[in-house]
mmCIF file of the N, C-alpha and C atoms, coordinates in Angstrom:
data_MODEL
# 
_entry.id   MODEL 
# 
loop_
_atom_site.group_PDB 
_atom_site.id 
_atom_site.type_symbol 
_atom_site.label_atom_id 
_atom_site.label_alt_id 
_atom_site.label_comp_id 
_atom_site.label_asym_id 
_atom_site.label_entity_id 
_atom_site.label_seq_id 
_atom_site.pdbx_PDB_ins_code 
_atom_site.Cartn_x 
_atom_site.Cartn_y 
_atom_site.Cartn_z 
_atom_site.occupancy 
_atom_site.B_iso_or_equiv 
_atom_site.pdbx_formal_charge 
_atom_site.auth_seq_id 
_atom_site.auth_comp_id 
_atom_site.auth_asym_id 
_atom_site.auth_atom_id 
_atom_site.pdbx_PDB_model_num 
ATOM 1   N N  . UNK A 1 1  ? -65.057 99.923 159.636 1.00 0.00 ? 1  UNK A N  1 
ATOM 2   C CA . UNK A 1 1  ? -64.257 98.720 159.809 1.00 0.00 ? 1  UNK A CA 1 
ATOM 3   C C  . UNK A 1 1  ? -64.722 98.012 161.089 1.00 0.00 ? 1  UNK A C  1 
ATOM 4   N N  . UNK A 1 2  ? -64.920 96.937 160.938 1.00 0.00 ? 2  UNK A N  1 
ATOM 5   C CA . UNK A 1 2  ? -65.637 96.172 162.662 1.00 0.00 ? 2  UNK A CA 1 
ATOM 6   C C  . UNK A 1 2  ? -64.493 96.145 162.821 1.00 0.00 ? 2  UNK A C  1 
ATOM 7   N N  . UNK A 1 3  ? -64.790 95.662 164.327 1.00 0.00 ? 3  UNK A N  1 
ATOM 8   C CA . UNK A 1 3  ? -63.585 95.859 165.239 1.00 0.00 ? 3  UNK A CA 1 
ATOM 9   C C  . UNK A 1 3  ? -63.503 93.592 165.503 1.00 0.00 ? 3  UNK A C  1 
ATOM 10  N N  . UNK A 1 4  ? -62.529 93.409 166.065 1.00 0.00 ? 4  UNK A N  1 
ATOM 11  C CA . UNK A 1 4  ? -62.059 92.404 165.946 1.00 0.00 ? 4  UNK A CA 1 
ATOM 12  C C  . UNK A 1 4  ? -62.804 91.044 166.481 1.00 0.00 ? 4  UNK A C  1 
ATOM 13  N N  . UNK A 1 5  ? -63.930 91.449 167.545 1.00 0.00 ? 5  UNK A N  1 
ATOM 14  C CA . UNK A 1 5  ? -64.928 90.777 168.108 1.00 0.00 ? 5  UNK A CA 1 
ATOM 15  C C  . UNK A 1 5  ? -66.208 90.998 167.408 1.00 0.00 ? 5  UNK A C  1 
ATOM 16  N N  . UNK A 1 6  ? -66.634 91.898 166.448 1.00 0.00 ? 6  UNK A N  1 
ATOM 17  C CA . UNK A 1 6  ? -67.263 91.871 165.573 1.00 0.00 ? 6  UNK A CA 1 
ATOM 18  C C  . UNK A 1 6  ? -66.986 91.204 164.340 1.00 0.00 ? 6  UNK A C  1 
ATOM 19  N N  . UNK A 1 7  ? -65.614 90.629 163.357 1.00 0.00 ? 7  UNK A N  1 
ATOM 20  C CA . UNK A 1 7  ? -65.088 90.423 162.632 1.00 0.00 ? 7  UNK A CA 1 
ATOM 21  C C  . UNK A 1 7  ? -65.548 88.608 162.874 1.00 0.00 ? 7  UNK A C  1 
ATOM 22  N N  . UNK A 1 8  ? -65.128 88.311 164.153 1.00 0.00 ? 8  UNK A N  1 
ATOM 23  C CA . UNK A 1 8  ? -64.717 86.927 164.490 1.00 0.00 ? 8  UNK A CA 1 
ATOM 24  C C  . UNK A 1 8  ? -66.408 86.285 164.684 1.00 0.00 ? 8  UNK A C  1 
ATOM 25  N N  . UNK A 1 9  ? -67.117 87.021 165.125 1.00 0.00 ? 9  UNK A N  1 
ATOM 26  C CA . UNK A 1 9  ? -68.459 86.541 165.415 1.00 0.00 ? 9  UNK A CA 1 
ATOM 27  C C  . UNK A 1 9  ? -68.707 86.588 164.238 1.00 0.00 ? 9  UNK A C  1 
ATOM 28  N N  . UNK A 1 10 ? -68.963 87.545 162.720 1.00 0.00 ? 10 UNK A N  1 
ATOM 29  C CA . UNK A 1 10 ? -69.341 87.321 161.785 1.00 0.00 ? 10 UNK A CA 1 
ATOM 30  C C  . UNK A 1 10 ? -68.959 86.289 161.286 1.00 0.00 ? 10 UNK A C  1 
ATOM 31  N N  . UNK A 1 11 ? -67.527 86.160 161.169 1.00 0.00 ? 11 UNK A N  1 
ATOM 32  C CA . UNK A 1 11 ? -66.996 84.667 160.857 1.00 0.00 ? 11 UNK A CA 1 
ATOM 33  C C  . UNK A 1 11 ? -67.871 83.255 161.284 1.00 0.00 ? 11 UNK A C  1 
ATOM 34  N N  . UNK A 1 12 ? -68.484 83.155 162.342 1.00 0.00 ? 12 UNK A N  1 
ATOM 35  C CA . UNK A 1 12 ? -68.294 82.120 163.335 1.00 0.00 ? 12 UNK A CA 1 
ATOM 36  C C  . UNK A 1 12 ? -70.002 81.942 162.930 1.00 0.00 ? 12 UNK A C  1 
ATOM 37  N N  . UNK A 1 13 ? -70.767 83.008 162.281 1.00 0.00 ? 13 UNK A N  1 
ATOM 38  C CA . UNK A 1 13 ? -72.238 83.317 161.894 1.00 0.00 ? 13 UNK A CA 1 
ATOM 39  C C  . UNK A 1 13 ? -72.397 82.507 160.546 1.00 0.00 ? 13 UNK A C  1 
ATOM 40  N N  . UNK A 1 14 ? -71.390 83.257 160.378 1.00 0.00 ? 14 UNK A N  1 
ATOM 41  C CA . UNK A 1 14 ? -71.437 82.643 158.263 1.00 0.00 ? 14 UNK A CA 1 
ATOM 42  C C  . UNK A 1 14 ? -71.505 81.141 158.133 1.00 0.00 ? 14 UNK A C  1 
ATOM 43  N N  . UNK A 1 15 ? -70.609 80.756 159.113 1.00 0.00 ? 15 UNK A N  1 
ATOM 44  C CA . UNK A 1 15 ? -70.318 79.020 159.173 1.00 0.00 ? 15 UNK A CA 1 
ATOM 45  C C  . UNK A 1 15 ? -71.002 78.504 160.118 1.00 0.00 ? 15 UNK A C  1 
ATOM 46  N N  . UNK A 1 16 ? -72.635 78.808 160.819 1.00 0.00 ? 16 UNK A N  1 
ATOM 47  C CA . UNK A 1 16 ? -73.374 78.249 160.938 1.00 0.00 ? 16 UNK A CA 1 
ATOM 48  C C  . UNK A 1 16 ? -73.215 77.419 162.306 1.00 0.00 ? 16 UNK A C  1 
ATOM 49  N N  . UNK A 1 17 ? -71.736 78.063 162.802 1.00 0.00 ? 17 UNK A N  1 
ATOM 50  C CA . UNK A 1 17 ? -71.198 77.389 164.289 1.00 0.00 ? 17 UNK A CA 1 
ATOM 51  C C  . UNK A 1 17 ? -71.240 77.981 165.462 1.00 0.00 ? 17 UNK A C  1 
ATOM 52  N N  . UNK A 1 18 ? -71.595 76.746 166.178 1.00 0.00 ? 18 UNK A N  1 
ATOM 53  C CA . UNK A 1 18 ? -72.418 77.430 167.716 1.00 0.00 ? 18 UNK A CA 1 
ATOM 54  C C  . UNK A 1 18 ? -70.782 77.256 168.688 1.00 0.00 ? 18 UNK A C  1 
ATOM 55  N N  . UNK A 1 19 ? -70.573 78.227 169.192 1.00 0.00 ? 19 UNK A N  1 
ATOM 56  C CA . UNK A 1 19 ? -68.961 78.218 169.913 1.00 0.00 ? 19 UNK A CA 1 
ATOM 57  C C  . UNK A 1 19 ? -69.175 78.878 170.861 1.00 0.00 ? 19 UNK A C  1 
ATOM 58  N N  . UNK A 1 20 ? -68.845 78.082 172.126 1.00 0.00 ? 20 UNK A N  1 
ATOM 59  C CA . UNK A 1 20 ? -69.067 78.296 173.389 1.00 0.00 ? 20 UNK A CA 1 
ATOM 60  C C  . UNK A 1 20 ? -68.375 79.927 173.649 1.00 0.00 ? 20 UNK A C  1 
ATOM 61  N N  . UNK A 1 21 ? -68.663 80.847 174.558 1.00 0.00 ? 21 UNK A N  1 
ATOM 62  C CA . UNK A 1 21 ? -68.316 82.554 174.763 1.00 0.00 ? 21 UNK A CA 1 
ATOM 63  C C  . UNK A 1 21 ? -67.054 82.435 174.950 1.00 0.00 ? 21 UNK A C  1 
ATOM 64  N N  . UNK A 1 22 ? -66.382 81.367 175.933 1.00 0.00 ? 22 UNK A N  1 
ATOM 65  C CA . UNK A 1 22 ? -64.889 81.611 176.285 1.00 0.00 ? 22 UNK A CA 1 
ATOM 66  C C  . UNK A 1 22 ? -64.116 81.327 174.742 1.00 0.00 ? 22 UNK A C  1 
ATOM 67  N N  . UNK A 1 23 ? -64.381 80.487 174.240 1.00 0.00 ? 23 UNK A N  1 
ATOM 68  C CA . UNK A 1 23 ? -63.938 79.682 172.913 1.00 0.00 ? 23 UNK A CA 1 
ATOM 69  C C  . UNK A 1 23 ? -63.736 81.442 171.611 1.00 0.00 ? 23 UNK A C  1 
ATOM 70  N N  . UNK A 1 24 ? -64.515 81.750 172.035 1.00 0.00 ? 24 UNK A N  1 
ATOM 71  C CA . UNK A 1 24 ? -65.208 82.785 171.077 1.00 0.00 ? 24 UNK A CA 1 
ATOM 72  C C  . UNK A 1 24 ? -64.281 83.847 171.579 1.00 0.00 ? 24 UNK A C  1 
ATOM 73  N N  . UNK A 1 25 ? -63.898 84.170 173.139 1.00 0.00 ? 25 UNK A N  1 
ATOM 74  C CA . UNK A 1 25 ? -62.836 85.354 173.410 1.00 0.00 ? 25 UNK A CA 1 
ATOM 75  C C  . UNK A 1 25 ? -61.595 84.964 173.266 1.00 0.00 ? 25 UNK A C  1 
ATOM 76  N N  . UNK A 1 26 ? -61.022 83.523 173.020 1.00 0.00 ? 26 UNK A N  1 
ATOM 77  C CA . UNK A 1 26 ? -59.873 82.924 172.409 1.00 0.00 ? 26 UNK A CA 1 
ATOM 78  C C  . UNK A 1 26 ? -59.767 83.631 170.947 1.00 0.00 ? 26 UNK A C  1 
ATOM 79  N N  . UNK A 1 27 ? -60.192 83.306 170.362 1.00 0.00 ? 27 UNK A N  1 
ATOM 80  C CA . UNK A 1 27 ? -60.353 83.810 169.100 1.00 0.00 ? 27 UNK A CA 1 
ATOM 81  C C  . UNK A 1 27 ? -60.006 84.961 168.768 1.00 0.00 ? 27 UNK A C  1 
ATOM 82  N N  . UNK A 1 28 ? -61.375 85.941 169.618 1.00 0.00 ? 28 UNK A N  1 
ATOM 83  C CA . UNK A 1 28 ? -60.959 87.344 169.261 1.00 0.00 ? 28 UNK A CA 1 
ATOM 84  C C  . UNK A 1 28 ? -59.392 87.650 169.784 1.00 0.00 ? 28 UNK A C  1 
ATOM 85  N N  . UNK A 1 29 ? -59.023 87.203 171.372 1.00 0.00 ? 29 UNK A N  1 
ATOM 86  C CA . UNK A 1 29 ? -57.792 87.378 171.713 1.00 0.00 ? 29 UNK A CA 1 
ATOM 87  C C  . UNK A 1 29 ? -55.997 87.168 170.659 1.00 0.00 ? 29 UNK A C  1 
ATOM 88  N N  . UNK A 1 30 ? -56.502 86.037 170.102 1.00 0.00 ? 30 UNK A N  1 
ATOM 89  C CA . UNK A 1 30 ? -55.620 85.423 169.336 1.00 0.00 ? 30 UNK A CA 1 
ATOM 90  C C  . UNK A 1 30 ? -56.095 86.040 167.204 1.00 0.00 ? 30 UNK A C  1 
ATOM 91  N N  . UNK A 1 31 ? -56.824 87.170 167.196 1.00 0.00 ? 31 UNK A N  1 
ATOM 92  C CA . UNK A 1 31 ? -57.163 87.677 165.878 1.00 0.00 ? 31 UNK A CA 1 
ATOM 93  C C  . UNK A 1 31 ? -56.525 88.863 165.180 1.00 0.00 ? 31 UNK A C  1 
ATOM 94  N N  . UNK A 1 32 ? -56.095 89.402 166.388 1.00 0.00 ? 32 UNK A N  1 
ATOM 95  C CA . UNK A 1 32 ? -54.910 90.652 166.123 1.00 0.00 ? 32 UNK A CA 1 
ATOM 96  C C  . UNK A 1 32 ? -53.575 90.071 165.792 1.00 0.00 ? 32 UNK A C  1 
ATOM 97  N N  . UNK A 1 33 ? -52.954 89.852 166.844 1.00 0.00 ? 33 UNK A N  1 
ATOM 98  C CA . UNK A 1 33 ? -51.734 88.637 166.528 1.00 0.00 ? 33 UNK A CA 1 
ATOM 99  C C  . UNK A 1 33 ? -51.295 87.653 164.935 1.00 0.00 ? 33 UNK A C  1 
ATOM 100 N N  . UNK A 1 34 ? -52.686 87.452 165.018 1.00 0.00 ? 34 UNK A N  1 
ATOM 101 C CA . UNK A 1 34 ? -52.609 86.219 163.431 1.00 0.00 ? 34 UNK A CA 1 
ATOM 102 C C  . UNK A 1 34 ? -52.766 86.964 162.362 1.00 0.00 ? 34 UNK A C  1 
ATOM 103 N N  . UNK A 1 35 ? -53.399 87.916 162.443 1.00 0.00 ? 35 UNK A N  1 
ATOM 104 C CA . UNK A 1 35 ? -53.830 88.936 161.128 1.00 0.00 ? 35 UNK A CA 1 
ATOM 105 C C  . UNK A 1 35 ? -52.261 89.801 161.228 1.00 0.00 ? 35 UNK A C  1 
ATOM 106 N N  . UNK A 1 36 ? -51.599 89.995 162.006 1.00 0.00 ? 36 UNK A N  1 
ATOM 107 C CA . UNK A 1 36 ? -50.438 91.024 162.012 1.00 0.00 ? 36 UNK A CA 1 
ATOM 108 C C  . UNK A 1 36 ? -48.902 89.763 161.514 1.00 0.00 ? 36 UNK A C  1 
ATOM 109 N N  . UNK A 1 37 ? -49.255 88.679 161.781 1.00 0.00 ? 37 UNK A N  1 
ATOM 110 C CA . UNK A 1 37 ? -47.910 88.083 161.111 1.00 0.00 ? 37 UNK A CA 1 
ATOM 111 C C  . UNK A 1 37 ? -48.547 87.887 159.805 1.00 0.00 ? 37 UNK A C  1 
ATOM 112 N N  . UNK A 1 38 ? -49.899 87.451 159.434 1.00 0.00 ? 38 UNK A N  1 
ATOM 113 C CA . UNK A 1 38 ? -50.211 87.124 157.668 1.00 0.00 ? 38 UNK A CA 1 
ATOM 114 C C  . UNK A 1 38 ? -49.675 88.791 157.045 1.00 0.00 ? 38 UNK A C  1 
ATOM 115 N N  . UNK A 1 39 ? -50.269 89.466 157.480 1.00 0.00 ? 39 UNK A N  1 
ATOM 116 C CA . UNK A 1 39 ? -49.513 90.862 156.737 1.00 0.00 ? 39 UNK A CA 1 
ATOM 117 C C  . UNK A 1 39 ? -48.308 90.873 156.540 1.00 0.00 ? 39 UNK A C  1 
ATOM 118 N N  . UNK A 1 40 ? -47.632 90.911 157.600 1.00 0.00 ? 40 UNK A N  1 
ATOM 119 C CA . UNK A 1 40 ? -45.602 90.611 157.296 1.00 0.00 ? 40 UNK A CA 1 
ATOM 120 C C  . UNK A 1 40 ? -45.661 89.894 156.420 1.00 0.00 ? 40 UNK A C  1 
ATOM 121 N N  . UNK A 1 41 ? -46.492 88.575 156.229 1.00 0.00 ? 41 UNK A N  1 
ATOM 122 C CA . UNK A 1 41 ? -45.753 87.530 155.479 1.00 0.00 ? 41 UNK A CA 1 
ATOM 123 C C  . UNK A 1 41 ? -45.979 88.020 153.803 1.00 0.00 ? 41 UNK A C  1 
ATOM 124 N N  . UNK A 1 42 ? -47.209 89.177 153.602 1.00 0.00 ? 42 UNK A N  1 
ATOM 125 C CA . UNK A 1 42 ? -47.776 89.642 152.730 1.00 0.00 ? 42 UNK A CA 1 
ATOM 126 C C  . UNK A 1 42 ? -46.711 90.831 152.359 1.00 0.00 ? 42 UNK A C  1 
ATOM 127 N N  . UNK A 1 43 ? -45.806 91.440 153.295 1.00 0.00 ? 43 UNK A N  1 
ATOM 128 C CA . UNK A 1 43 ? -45.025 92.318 152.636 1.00 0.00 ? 43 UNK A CA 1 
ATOM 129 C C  . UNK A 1 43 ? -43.435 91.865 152.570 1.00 0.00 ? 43 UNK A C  1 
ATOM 130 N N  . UNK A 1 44 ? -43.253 90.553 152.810 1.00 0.00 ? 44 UNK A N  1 
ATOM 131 C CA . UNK A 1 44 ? -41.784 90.148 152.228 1.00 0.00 ? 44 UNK A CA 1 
ATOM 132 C C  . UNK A 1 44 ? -41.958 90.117 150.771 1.00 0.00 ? 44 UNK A C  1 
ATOM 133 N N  . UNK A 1 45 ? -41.244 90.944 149.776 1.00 0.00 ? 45 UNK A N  1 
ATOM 134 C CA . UNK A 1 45 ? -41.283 90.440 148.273 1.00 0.00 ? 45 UNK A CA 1 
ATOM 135 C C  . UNK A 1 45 ? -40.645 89.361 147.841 1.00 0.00 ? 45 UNK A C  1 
ATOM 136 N N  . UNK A 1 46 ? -42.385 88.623 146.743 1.00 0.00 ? 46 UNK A N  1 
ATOM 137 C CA . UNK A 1 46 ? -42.099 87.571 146.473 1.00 0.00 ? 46 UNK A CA 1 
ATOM 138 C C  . UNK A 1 46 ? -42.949 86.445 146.897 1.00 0.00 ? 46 UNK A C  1 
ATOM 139 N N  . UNK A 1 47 ? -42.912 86.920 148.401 1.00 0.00 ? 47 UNK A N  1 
ATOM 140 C CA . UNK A 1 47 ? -43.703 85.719 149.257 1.00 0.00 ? 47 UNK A CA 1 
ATOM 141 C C  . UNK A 1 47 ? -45.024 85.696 148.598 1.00 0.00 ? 47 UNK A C  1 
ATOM 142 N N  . UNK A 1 48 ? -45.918 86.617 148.462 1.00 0.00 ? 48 UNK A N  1 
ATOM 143 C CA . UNK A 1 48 ? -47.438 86.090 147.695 1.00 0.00 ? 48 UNK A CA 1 
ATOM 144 C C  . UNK A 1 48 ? -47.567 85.691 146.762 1.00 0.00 ? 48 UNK A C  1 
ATOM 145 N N  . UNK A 1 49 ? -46.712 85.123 145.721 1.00 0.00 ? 49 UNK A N  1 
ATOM 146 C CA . UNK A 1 49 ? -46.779 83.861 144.486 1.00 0.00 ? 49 UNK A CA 1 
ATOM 147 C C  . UNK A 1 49 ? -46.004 82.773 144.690 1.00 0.00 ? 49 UNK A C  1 
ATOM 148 N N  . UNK A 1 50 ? -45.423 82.685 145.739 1.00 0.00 ? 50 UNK A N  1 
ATOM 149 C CA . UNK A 1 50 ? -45.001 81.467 145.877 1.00 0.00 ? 50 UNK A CA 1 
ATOM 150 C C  . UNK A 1 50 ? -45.311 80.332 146.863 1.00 0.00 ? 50 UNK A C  1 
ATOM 151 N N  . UNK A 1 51 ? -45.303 78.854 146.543 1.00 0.00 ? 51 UNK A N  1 
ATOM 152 C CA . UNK A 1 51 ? -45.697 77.976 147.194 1.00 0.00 ? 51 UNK A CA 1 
ATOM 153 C C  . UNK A 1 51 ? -45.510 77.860 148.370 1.00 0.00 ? 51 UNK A C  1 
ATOM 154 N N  . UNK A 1 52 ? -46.737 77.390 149.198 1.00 0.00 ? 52 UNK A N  1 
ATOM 155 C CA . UNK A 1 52 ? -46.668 77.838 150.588 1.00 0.00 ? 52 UNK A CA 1 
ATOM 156 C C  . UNK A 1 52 ? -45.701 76.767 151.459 1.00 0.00 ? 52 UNK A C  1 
ATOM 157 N N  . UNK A 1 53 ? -45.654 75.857 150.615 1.00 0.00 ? 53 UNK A N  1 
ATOM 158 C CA . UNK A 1 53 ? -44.841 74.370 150.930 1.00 0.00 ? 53 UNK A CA 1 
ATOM 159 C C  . UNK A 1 53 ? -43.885 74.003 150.345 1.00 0.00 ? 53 UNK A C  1 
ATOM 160 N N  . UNK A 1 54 ? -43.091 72.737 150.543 1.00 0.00 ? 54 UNK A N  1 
ATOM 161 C CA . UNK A 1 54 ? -42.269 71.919 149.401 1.00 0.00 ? 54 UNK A CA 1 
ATOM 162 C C  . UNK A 1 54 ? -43.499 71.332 149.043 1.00 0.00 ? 54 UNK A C  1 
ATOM 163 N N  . UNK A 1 55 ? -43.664 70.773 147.811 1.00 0.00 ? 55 UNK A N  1 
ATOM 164 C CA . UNK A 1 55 ? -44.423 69.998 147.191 1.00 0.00 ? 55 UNK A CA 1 
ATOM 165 C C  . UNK A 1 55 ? -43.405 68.641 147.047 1.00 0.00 ? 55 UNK A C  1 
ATOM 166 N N  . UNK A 1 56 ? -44.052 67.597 147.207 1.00 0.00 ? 56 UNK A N  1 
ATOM 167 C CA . UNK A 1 56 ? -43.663 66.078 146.968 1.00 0.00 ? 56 UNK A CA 1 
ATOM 168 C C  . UNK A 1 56 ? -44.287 65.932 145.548 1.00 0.00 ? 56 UNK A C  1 
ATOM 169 N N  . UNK A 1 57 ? -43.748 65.227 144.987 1.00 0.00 ? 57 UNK A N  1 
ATOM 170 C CA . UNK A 1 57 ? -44.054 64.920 143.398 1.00 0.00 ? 57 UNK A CA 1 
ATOM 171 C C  . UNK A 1 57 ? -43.575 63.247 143.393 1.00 0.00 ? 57 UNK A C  1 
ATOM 172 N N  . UNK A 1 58 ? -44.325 62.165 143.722 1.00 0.00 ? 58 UNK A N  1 
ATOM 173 C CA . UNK A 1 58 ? -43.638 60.923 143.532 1.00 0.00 ? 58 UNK A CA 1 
ATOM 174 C C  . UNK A 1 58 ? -43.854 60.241 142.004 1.00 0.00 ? 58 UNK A C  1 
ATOM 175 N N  . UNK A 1 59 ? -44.057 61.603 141.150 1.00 0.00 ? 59 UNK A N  1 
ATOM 176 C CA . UNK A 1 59 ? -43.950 60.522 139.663 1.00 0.00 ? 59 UNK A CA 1 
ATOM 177 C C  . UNK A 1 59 ? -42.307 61.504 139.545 1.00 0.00 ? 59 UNK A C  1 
ATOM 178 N N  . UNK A 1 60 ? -41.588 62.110 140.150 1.00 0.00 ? 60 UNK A N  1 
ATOM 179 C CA . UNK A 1 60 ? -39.939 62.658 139.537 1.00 0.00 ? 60 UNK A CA 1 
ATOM 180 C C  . UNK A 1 60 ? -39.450 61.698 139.942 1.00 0.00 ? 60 UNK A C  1 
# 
């Protein structure tokens, strides 16, 4: 399993983007944190089939 500064640089490789080192330890800093509330949001039942928004519909 890479570890979280390995994870974020692969990311940052794939998409071909040049990101300054401090920019880049933001990231990793802020990658634990963001990955640990998407999980919660992944174990409320229910929450992963449903719309992430209200949807507007202006033909109702």
């Amino acid at each position: 399993m890479p570890t979280d500064r390995e994870f974020v640089e692969a990311a940052i490789a794939r998409h071909g983007l040049t990101v300054p080192p401090d920019e880049v330890d933001l990231f990793v800093a802020n990658y634990a944190p963001c990955r640990a509330a998407l999980e919660a949001l992944y174990r409320l039942n229910g929450v992963r089939y449903e719309e992430p928004a209200v949807i507007f519909n202006a033909m109702t």
